[in-house]
C-alpha positions as a LaTeX table, in Angstrom:
\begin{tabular}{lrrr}
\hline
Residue & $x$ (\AA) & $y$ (\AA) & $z$ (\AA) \\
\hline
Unk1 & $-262.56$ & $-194.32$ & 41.36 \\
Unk2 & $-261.06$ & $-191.07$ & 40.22 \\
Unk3 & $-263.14$ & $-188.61$ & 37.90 \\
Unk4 & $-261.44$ & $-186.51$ & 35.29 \\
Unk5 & $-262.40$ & $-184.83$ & 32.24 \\
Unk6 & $-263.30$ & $-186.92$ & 29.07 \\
Unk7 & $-261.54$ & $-186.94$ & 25.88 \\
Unk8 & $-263.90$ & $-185.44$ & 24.19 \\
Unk9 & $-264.42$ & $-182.37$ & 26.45 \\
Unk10 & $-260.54$ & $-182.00$ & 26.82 \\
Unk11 & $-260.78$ & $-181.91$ & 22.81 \\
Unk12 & $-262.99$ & $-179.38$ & 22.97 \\
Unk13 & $-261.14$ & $-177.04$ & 25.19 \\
Unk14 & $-257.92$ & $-177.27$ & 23.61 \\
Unk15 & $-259.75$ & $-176.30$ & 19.80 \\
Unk16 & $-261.35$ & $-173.36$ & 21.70 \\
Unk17 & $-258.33$ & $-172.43$ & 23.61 \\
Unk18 & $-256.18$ & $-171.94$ & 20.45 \\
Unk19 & $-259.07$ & $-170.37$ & 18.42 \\
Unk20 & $-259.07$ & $-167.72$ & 21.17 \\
Unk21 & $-255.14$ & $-167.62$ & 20.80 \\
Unk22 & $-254.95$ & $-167.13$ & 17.10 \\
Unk23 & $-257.57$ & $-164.47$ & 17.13 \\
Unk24 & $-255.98$ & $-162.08$ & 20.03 \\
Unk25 & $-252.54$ & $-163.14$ & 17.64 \\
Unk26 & $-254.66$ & $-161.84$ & 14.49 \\
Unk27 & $-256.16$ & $-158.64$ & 15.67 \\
Unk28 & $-252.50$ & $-157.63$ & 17.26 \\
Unk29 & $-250.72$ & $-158.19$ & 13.93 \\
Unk30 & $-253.45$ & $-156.41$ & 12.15 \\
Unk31 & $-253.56$ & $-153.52$ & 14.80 \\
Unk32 & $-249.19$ & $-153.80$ & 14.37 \\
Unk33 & $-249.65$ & $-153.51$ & 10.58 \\
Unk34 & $-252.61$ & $-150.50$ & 10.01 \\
Unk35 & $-249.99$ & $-148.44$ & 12.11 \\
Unk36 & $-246.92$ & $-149.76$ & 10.73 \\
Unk37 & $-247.73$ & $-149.23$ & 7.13 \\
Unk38 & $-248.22$ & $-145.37$ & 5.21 \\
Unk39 & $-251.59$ & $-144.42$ & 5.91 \\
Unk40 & $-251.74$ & $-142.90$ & 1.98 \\
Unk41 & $-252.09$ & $-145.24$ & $-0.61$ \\
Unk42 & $-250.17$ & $-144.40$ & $-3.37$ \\
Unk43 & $-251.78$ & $-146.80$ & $-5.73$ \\
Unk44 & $-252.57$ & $-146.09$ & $-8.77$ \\
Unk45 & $-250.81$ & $-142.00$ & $-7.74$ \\
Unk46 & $-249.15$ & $-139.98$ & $-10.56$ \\
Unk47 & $-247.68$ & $-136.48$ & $-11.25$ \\
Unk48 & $-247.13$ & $-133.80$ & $-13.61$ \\
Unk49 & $-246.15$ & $-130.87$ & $-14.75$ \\
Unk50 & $-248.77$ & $-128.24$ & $-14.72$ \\
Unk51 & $-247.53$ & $-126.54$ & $-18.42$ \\
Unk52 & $-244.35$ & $-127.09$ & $-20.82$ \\
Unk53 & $-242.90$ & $-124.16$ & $-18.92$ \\
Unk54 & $-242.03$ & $-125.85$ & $-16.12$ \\
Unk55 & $-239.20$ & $-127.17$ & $-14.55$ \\
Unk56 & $-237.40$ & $-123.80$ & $-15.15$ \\
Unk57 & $-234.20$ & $-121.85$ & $-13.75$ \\
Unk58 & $-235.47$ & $-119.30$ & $-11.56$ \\
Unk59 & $-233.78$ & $-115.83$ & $-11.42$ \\
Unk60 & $-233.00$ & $-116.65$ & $-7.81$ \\
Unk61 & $-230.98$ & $-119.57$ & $-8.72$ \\
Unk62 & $-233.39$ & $-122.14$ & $-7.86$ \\
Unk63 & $-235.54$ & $-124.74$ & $-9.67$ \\
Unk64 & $-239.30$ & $-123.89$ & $-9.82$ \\
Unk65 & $-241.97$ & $-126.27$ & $-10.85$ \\
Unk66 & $-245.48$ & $-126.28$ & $-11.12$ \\
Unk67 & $-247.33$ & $-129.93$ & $-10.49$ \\
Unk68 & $-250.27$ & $-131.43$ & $-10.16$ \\
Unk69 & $-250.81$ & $-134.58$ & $-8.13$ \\
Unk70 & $-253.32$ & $-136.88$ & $-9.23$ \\
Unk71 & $-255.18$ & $-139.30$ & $-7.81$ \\
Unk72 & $-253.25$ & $-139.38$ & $-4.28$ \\
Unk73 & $-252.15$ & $-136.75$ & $-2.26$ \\
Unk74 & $-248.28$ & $-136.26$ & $-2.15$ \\
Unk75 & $-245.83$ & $-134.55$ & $-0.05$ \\
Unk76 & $-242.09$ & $-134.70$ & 0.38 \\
Unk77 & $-241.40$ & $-133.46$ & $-3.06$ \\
Unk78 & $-237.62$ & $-133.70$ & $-3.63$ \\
Unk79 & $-235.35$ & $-132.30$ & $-6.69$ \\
Unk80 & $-233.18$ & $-134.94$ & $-8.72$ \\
Unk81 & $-230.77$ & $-132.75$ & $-10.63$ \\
Unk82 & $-229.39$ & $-134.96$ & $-12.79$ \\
Unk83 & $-226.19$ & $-133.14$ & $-14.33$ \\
Unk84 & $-224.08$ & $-133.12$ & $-17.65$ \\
Unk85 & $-221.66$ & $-135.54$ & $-15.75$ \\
Unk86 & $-224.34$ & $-138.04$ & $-15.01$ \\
Unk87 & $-224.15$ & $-137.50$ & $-11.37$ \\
Unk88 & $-227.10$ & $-136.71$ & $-9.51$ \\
Unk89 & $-227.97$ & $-133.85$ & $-7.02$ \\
Unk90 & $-231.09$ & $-134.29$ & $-4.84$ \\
Unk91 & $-232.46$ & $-130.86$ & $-3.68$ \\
Unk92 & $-235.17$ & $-130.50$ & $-0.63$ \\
Unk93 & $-238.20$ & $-128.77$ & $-1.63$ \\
Unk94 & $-238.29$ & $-125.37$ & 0.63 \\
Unk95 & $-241.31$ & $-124.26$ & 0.91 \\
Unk96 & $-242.42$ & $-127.86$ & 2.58 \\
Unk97 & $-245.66$ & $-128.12$ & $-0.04$ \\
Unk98 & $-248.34$ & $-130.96$ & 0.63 \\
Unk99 & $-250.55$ & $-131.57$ & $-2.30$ \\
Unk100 & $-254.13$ & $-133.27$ & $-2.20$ \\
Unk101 & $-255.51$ & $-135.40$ & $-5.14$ \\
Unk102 & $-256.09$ & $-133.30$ & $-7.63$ \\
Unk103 & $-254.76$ & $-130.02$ & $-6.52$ \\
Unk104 & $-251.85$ & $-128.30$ & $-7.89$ \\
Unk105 & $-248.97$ & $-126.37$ & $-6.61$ \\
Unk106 & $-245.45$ & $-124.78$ & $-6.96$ \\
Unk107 & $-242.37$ & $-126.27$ & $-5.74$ \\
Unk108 & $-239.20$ & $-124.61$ & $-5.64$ \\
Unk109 & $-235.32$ & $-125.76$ & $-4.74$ \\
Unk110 & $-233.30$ & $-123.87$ & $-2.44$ \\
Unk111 & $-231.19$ & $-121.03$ & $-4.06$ \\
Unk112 & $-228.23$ & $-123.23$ & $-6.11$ \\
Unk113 & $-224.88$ & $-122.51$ & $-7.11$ \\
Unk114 & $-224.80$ & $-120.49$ & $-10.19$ \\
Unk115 & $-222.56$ & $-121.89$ & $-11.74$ \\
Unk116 & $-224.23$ & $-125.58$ & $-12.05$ \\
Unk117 & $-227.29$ & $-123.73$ & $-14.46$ \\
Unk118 & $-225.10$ & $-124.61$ & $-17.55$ \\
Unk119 & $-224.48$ & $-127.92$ & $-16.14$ \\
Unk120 & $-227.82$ & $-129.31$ & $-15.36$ \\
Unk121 & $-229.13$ & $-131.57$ & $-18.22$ \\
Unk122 & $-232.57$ & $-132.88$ & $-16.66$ \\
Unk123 & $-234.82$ & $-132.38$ & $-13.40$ \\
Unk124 & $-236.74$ & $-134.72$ & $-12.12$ \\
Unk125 & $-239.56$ & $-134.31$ & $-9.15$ \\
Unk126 & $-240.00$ & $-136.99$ & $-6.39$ \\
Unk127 & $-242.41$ & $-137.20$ & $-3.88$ \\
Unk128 & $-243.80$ & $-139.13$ & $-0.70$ \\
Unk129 & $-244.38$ & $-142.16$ & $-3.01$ \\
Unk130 & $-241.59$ & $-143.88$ & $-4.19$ \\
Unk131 & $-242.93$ & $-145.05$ & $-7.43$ \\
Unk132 & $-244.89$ & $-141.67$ & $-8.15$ \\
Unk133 & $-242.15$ & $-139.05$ & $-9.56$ \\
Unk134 & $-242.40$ & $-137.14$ & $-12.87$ \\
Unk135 & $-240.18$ & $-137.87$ & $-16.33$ \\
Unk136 & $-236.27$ & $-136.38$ & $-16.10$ \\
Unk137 & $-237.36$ & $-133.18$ & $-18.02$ \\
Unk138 & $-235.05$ & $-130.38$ & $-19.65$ \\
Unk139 & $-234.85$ & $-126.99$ & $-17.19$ \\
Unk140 & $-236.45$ & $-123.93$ & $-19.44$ \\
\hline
\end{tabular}
């Protein structure tokens, strides 16, 4: 007579065997997505100019801008020029500011053409955070 496991033991090991599956499965894909995904959360994130003088055309020929960033901290901050024509002209920040929640700072474009400073009709500031960027706002 041959001897082999019963039904109920081979039951057994099979739920255990795939519980230990889907957990090694679980802590992988939640391991995969902590590094995947921004480690700032930019919930809830918002900036603004720091005073009503700000954007303004800088003797230099650059955009300055003084900002607070609230809430979140924020980096990356970009220029959107947005001209007369309707076309838009993005614009690096270069002095590479990172600001933390709370904090403020300036922000300033590379030197621009001259010629455009008649031409511009708004500025708007973006940052790390896709959905955190300030109004379109008239150069001073």
């Amino acid at each position: 007579m041959r001897k082999g496991l019963s039904p109920l033991v081979a039951s057994v090991l099979l739920i255990a065997i795939t519980i230990a599956i889907a957990a090694v499965l679980a802590n992988w894909v939640s391991t995969y997505t902590e590094d995947a995904l921004p480690q700032t959360s930019c919930v809830g994130g918002s900036i603004s100019f720091v005073s009503a003088d700000y954007p303004k055309w800088t003797v230099g020929n650059s955009v300055l801008a003084v900002v607070e960033a609230r809430y979140v901290p924020l980096r990356n901050f970009k220029f959107a020029v947005l001209m007369n024509d309707d076309s838009v002209i993005i614009y690096d920040n270069k002095n590479g500011l990172s600001l933390e929640a709370g904090t403020i700072g300036t922000i300033e474009t590379v030197a621009l053409d001259p010629t455009i400073e008649g031409n511009i009709r708004s500025v708007q500031i973006l940052t790390s955070c896709s959905d955190v960027k300030t109004d379109l706002t008239a150069l001073k």
